[in-house]
N, C-alpha and C positions, 0 to 999 in steps of 0.2 A: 479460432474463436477467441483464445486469450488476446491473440495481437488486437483484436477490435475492442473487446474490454479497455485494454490499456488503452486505445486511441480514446476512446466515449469520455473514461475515467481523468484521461489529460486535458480535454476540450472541456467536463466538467469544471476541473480545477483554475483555468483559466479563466472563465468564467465569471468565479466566485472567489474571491481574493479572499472573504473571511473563512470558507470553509478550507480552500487551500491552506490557511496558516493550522487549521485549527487540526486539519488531516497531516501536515506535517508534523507537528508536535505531540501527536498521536504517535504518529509512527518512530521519532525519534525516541520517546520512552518507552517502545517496544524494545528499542534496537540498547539503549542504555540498563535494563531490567534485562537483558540478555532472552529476552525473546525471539529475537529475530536476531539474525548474524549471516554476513557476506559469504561465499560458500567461496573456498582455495578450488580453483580451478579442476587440482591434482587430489581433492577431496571429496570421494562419492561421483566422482565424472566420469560416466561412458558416454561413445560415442554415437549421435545419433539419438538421445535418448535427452529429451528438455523436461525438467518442470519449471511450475509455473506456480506461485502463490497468490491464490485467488485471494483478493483484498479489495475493498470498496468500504467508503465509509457509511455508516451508519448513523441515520439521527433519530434521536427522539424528540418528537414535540415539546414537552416536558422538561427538555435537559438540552436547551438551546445549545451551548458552548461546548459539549461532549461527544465525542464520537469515538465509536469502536470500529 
């Protein structure tokens, strides 16, 4: 079910070149504000065991340029 997400959520971003800019620059001061951070392979890793972080943007009508 995430693998499809992921496929939907790429073929979106393709799609829409402004919301792709606007969802990466989202995510990048996620990643700058230490929100989010790459996981060390040998950190928290068992075998057989995946997650997954459910992420899709969000918009509001109201707040054209913004997404959570």
């Amino acid at each position: 079910m995430a693998t499809v997400r992921l496929l939907n959520l790429k073929r979106k971003l393709k799609r829409d070149d402004k919301l792709f800019n606007v969802y990466k620059e989202t995510v990048n001061g996620y990643i700058e504000k230490g929100y989010v951070s790459s996981l060390d392979t040998t950190e928290g890793f068992k075998l057989n065991q995946t997650w997954y972080l459910p992420h899709h943007p969000l918009l509001n009508p109201k707040k054209p340029d913004k997404v959570r």
